[in-house]
N, C-alpha and C positions, 0 to 999 in steps of 0.2 A: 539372478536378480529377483526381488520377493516384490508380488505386485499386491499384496494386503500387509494391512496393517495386524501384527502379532499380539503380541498382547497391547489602540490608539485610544477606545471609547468605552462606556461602562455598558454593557452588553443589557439590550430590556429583553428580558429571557420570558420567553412565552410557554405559560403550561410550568409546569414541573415537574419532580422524577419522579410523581405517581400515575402518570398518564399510561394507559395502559392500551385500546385502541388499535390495537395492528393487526390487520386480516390475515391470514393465513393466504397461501397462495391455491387456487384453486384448480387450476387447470392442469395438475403433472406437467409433465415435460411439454404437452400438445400446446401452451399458452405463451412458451418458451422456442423461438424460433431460433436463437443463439444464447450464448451466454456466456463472458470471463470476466477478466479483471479480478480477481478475487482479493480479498485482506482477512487477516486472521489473528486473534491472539486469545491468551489466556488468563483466565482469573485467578488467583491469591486460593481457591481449592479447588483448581484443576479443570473446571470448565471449559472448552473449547471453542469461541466461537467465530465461526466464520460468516462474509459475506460476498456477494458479487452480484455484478448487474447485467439486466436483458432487457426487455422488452421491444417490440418492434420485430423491423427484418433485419435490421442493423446497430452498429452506432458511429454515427452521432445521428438520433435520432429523436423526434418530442415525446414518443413512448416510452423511451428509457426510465428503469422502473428499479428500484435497491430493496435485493432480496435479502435473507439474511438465516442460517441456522445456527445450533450449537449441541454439542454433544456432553454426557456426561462421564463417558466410558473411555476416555481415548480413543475416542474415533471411531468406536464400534457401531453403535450406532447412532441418528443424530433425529432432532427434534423435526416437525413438519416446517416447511420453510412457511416464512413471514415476509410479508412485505412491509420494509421499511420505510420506503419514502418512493409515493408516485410523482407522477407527472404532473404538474398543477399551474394555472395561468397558463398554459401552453410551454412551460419552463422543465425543460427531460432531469432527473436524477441520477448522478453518476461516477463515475471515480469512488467508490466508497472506501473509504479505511477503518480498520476497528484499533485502538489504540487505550494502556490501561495506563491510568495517571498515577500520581504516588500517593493519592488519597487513594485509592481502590474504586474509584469511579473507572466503570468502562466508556470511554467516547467512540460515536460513529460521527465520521466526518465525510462530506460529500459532497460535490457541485450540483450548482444549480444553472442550467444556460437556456434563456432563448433571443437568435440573433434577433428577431424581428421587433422584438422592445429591449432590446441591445441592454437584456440581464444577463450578467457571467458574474456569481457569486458563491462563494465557500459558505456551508450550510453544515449543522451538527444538530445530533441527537446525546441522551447521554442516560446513563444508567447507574445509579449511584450503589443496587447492592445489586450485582450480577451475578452472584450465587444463588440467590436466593431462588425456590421454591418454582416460582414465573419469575423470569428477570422484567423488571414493568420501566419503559423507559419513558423519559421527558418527551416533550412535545419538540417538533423542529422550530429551530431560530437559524438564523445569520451570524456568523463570526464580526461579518464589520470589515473591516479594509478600505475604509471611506476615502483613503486616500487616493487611490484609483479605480476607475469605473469597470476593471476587468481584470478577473482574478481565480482562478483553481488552482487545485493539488490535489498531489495522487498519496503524496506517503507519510507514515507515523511522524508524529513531535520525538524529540528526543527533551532529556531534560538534561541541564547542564549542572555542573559540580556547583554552582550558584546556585542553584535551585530555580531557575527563571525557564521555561518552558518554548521551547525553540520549534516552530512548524515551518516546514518548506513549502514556499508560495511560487509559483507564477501569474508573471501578473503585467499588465500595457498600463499605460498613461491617456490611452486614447479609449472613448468608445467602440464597437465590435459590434457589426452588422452579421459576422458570421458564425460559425462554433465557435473557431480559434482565432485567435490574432496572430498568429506564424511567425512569420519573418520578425513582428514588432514582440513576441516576447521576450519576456527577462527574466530571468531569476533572483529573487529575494528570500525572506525569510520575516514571517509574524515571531513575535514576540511578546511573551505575558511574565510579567512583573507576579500576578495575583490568581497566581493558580486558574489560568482560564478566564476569568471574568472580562477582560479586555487584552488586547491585542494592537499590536503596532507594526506596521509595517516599515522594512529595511530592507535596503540592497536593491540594484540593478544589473544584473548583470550580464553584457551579452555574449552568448556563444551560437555560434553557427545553426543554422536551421536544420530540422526542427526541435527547436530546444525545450522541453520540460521534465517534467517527474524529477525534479531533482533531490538528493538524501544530505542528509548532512550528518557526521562525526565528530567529536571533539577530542581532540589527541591529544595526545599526552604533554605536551608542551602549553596547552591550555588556547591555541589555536581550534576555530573551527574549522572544518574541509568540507565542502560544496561539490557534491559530483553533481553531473548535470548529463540527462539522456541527450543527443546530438544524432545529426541524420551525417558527422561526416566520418562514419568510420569507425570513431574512438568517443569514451566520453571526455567533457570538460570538465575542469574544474578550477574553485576562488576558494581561495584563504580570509577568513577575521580574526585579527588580532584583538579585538575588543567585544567579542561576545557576539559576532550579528551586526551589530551598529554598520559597519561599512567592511565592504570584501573589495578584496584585490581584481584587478582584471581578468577577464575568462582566460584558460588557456587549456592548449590539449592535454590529454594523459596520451600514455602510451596503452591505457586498456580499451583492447581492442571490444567494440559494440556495432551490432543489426541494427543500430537505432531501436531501442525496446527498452522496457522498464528492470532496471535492477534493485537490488538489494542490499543493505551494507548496514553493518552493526557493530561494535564491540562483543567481543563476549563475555564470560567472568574470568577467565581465563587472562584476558587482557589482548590477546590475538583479536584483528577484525577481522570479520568474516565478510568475505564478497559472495553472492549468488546471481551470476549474469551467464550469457553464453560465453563461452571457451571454445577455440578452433573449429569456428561453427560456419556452417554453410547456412544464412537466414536467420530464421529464428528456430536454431536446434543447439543440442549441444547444451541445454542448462546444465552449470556447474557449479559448486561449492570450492573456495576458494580460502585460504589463511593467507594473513600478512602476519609476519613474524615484526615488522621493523615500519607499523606505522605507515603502511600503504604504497609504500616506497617499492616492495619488491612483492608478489606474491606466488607462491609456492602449487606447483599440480592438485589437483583435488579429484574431487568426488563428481561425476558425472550422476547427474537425477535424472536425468531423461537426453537423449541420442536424438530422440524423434524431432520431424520437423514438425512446426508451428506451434511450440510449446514456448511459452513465455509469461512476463508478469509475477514474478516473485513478491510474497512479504512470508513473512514470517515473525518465531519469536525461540527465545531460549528456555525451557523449562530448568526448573529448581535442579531437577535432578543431573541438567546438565544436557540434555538430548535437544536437539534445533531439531526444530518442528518450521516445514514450508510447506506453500499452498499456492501454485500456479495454476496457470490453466493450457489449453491444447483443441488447437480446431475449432476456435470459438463458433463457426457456422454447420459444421464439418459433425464431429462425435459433441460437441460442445462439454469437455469434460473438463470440471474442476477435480483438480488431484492435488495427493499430499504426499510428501517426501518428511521422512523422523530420522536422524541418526546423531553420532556424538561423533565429537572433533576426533575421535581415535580415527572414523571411515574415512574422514576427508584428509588428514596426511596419509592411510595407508592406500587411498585411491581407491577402495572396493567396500565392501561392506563387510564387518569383521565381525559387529556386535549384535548378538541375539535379539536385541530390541529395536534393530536399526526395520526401514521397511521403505521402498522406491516403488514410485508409481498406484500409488490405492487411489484410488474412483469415489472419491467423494459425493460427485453428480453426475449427473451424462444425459445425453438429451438421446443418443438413438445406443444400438448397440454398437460394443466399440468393434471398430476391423480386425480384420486377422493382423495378428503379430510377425 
């Protein structure tokens, strides 16, 4: 196994995308007591950029703080990290995603929460040429979700054959004294008409506690499919026949889940690709996973990592065809953000076949890692 890498509302948008403004992070690892969640993707000439969040002893914490690098080399090496978005009003930064639009704008999307003035709000940065020279990004605003007082998300928008822009929301009806609102989340999905600029929230849907991060896919049938993270075992998931507007009632899958964050995508290929635990004791056992038939049945794969406490998948698919992921592992512990590269050939042959493929690179780490 190779542990390096080989070769609703009109949005009043504050600042603009030549704001430029972000400190570097100063302290090395020493200012860093933990650190995961990571999100990742790629620019239109190959950029790579990742980000994930620390600050504090813990999270859910008012320190919580969104770092963020990016490399030019394929991961060879990568830039000094930046801090994206601190702590402010007493309000922690967190969940961050990077996500690239079909205009070639890069978005960083990310919560904002503090119970004690009962703010739980989706928050975005954004970076309109992210190749460029310094990638220089906008200033932070609010997405909007006026329609309920309490609202995060953890994972990419996808865009649909329509062209309308799909993000998966959790979100309460009720104000939130606490982080979370638990038992009272739902799952929905924002929706924009206009490339971004405004946003409408849809869907309620409930499935068993504790329910969020949920992904969404539009299949081939022109149906969209709702997985949803769940604490009972398995995830859940709701169907739309109309784009978003309204989903079916929650109901189990048979894919087995830690309760932890997954990943799921089409590829060009037209196979989706799952990346969650598989025959896992906790949160071990990340694996790569094909559906041949539209999510209906999915086929043995590629194990990324065996190890426990390694969790939190995103990723993306490069041109060239290679899926590129970025988990993390012991967030308190080695605190290592890592990256997993290979092409759909490793995950039916179940091992690593291609010269380009690479499991387990060390992207960060906060102490030395243990013995293997």
């Amino acid at each position: 196994m190779a542990d390096g890498l080989k070769s609703g509302r009109e949005l009043d948008l504050i600042g603009g995308d030549d704001c430029m403004g972000d400190k570097k992070a100063t302290g090395g690892t020493a200012e860093r007591a933990w650190q995961g969640i990571p999100g990742i993707e790629r620019t239109p000439r190959g950029r790579i950029f990742v980000v994930w969040f620390s600050g504090g002893t813990h999270e859910p914490q008012p320190e919580n703080t969104v770092y963020l690098t990016y490399s030019d080399d394929d991961a060879q090496t990568w830039a000094p990290l930046s801090v994206m978005a601190e702590p402010r009003d007493g309000a922690r930064a967190f969940d961050p995603t990077l996500w690239l639009d079909p205009t070639g704008c890069l978005w960083l999307i990310f919560n904002r929460g503090n119970p004690e003035k009962r703010i739980h709000d989706v928050h975005a940065r954004r970076c309109a040429a992210p190749d460029a020279p310094v990638p220089a990004w906008g200033a932070e605003y609010r997405l909007g979700f006026d329609e309920v007082p309490f609202s995060f998300r953890m994972n990419k928008p996808i865009v649909l054959s329509t062209g309308e822009w799909v993000l998966p929301v959790t979100h309460d009806s009720q104000e939130c004294r606490e982080w979370f609102a638990r038992d009272r989340q739902v799952q929905g999905v924002a929706i924009s008409a206009d490339q971004g600029r405004s946003w409408r929230l849809h869907g309620a849907v409930q499935a068993p506690p504790w329910a969020l991060e949920n992904m969404i896919v539009e299949l081939r049938d022109g149906r969209l499919w709702m997985l949803i993270r769940t604490s009972a075992g398995v995830l859940w998931e709701s169907f739309s026949t109309d784009r978003g507007r309204t989903w079916s009632a929650g109901a189990a899958t048979t894919i087995a889940s830690p309760g932890s964050r997954f990943f799921i995508r089409r590829l060009a290929s037209g196979r989706l690709l799952l990346v969650s635990h598989y025959k896992f004791t906790g949160r071990s056992h990340l694996t790569a996973l094909l559906s041949p038939d539209e999510g209906r049945t999915w086929q043995e794969g590629l194990v990324l990592d065996a190890r426990e406490n390694v969790s939190y998948p995103d990723g993306f698919q490069a041109p060239d065809a290679l899926i590129w992921i970025v988990y993390d592992r012991e967030r308190k512990g080695a605190g290592d953000i890592l990256l997993a590269r290979f092409p759909e050939a490793d995950i039916e042959a179940g091992r690593l076949v291609s010269p380009d493929a690479s499991l387990r690179y060390v992207l960060d780490t906060l102490r030395p890692r243990s013995a293997e």
